[in-house]
C-alpha positions in Angstrom: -29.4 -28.6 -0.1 -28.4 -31.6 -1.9 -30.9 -31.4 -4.5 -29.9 -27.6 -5.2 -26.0 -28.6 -5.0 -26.9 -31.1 -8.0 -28.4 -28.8 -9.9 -25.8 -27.0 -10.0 -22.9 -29.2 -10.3 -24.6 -30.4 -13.6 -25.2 -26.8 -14.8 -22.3 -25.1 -13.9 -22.3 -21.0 -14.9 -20.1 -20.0 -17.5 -19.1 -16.8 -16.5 -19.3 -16.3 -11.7 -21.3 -13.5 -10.4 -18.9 -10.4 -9.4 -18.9 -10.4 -5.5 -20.4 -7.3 -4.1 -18.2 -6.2 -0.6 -20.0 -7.1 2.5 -19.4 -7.1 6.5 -20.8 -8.7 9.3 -20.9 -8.5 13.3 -21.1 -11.7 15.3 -22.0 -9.7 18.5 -22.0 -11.7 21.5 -22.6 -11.8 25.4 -22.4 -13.7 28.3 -25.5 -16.1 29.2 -26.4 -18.9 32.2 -25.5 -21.6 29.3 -22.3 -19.7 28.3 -21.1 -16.9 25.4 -24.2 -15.9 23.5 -24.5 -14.4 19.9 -27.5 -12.3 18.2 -28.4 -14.1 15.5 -31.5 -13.0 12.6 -33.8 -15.6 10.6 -33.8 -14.2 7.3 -37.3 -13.5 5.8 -38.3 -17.1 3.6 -39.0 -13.9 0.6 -35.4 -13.0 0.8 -33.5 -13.5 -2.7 -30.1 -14.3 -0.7 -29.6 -16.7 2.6 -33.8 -17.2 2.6 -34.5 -18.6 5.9 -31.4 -19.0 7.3 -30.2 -17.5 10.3 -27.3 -14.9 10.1 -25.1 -12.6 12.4 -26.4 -8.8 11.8 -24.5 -7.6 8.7 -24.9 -6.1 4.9 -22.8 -5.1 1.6 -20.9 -1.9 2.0 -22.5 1.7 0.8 -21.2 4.1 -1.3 -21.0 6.6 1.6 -19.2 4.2 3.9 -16.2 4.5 1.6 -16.4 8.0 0.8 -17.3 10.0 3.2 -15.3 11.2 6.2 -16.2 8.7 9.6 -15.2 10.1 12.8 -13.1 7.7 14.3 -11.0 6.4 16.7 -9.1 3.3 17.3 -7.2 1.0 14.8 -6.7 2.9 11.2 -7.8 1.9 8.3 -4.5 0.5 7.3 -4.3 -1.5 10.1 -7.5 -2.9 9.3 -6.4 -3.6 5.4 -3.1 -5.7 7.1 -5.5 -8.0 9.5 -8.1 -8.6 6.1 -5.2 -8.3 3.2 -6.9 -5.6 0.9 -6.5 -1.7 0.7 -7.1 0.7 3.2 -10.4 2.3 1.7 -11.8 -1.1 1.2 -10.7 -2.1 5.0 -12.5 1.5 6.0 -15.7 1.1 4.1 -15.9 -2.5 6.1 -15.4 -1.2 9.2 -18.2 1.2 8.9 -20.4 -1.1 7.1 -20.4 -3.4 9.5 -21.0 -1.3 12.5 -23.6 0.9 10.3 -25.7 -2.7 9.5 -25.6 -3.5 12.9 -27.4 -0.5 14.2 -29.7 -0.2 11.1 -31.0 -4.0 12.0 -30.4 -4.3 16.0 -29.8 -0.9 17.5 -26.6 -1.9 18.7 -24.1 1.0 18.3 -20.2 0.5 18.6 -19.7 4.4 18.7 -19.5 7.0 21.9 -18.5 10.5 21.9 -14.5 10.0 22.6 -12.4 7.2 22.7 -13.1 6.0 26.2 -17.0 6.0 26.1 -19.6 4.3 24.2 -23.5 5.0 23.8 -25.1 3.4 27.1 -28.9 3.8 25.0 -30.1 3.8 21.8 -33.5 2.8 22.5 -34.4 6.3 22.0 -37.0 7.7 19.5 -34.1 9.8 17.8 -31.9 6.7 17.5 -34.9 4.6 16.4 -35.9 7.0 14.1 -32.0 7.1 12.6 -31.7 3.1 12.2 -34.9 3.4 9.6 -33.2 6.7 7.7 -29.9 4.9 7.7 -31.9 1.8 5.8 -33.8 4.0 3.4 -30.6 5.3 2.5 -32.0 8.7 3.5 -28.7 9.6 6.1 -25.3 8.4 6.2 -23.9 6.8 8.7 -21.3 9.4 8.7 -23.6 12.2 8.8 -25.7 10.5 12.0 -22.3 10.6 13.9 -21.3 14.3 13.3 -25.1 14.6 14.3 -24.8 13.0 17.2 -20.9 14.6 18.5 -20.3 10.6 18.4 -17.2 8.6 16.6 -17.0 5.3 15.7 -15.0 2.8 18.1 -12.8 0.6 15.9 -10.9 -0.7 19.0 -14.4 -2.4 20.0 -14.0 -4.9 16.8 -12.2 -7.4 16.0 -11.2 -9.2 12.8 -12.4 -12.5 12.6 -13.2 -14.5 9.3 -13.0 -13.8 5.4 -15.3 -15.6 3.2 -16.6 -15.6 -0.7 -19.8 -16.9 -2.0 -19.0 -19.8 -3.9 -19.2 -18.4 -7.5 -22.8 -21.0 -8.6 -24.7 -18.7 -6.5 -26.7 -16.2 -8.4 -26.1 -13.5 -5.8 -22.4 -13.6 -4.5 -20.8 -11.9 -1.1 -16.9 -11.6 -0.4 -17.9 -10.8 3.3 -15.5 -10.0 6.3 -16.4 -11.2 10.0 -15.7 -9.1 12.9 -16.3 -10.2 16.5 -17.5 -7.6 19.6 -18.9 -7.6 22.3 -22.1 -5.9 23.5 -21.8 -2.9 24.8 -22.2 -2.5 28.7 -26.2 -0.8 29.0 -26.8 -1.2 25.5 -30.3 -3.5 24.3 -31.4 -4.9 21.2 -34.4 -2.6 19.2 -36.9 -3.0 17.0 -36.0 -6.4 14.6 -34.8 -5.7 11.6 -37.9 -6.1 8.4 -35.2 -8.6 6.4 -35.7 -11.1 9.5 -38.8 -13.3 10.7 -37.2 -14.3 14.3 -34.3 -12.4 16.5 -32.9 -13.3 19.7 -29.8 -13.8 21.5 -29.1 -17.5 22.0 -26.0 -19.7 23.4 -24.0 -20.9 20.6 -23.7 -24.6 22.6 -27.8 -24.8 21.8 -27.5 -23.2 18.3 -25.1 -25.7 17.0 -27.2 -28.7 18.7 -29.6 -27.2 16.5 -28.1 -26.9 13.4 -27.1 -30.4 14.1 -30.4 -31.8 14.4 -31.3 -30.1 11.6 -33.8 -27.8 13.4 -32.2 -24.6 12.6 -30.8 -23.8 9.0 -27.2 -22.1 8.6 -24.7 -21.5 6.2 -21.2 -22.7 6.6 -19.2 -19.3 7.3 -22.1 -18.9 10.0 -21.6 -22.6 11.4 -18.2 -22.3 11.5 -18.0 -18.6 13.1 -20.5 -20.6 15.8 -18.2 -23.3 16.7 -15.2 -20.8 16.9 -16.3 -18.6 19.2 -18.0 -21.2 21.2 -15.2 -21.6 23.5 -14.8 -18.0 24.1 -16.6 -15.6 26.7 -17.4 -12.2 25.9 -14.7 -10.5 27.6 -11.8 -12.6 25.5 -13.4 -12.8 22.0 -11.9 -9.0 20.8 -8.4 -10.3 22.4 -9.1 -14.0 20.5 -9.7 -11.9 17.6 -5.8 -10.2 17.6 -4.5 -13.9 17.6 -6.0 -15.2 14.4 -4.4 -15.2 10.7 -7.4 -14.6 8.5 -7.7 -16.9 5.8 -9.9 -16.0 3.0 -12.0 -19.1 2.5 -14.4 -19.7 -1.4 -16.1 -22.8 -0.9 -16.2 -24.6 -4.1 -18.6 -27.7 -5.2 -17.2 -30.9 -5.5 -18.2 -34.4 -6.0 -17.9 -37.1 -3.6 -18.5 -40.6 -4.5 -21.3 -38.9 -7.0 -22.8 -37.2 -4.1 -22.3 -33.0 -4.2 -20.7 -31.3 -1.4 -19.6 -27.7 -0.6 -15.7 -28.2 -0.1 -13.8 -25.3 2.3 -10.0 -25.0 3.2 -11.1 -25.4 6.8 -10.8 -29.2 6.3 -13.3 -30.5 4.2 -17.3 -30.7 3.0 -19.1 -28.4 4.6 
């Protein structure tokens, strides 16, 4: 990382990549070493985040903006108050981020009324949907009239806002959600962007990371050591509480060493 910061810090672009729209799910559960969070290693091919390991997640679709999701739960205008931007924007990352999460783990925040959720998706119909959905074959839309389901916004919540820094050749302005997995549901099939999947306590992931064993990217790191002292059952409730912040690391010099600077207090 070093190496790659310097690089950078002494060729500087002269114009920042536009950030595409993105979301992201830090699903978690309860474990025998505490709260526990599904977490990807990105294929080492990847162009973006290669070999790191991420929360399930993905930039938003045309259709997740445009077409008509059945839903229930918080509107999209409540959604554009708790992340600051419009409420078409705040829609298409709703749905974005609970489409990505079924296309790469099977988990499906969705049910057919407001009181219900999907108990299995582990079916050769649903299976079958999560590799339409990533061909860009069927809306996620379209799979929910399909299925007499709606999407259940009151199973997320609102939980980070971060930017790419703008050296990056490929640049995200991503939103974090928070939720927990759904009672009966099961991971799937791993997703073909990721090498390794599991579910794993975030007390061992950040010893990892910390040894160095395990690479992440700060927004990741940080989500980690947030929700760390949560359980599974408080995170959507810990989620209501928070002011989101929207945090664009930036590369600095310290002491003629480079560093990736946040708001949150410092190098990262």
């Amino acid at each position: 990382m070093p190496e790659r910061l310097r690089e950078h810090a002494a060729n500087p672009p002269e114009v920042p990549p536009v950030p595409r729209d993105a979301a992201t799910i830090v699903v978690v559960r309860d474990g025998e070493q505490g709260i526990e969070a599904y977490l990807m290693r990105r294929q080492t091919s990847m162009a973006f985040a290669a070999g790191m390991y991420v929360f399930p997640g993905g930039g938003l679709a045309a259709s997740d903006v445009e077409l008509e999701t059945p839903w229930v739960g918080p509107d999209a205008a409540e959604w554009g108050r708790r992340f600051h931007c419009d409420p078409d924007l705040a829609r298409g990352l709703v749905v974005a981020a609970v489409r990505e999460t079924f296309e790469e783990t099977g988990i499906l925040l969705a049910g057919p009324d407001a009181s219900t959720v999907v108990a299995d998706t582990s079916g050769a119909a649903m299976q079958a949907a999560r590799e339409s959905l990533e061909a860009g074959e069927l809306a996620f839309a379209d799979l929910l009239v399909r299925e007499g389901l709606v999407l259940r916004a009151d199973l997320l919540g609102a939980w980070a806002h971060w930017i790419t820094p703008a050296f990056e050749p490929r640049r995200y302005d991503t939103r974090f959600f928070v939720a927990a997995l759904p009672e009966g549901q099961q991971v799937g099939t791993m997703s073909r962007e990721a090498d390794r999947a599991d579910w794993a306590p975030l007390s061992e992931v950040l010893r990892t990371v910390e040894a160095g064993e395990a690479a992440m990217m700060p927004p990741t790191v940080t989500a980690c050591q947030e929700i760390s002292k949560l359980t599974a059952g408080t995170v959507v409730a810990a989620a209501a509480e928070r002011t989101i912040h929207t945090v664009l690391p930036e590369l600095v010099l310290v002491d003629g060493e480079p560093y990736l600077e946040t708001n949150h207090g410092g190098p990262a």
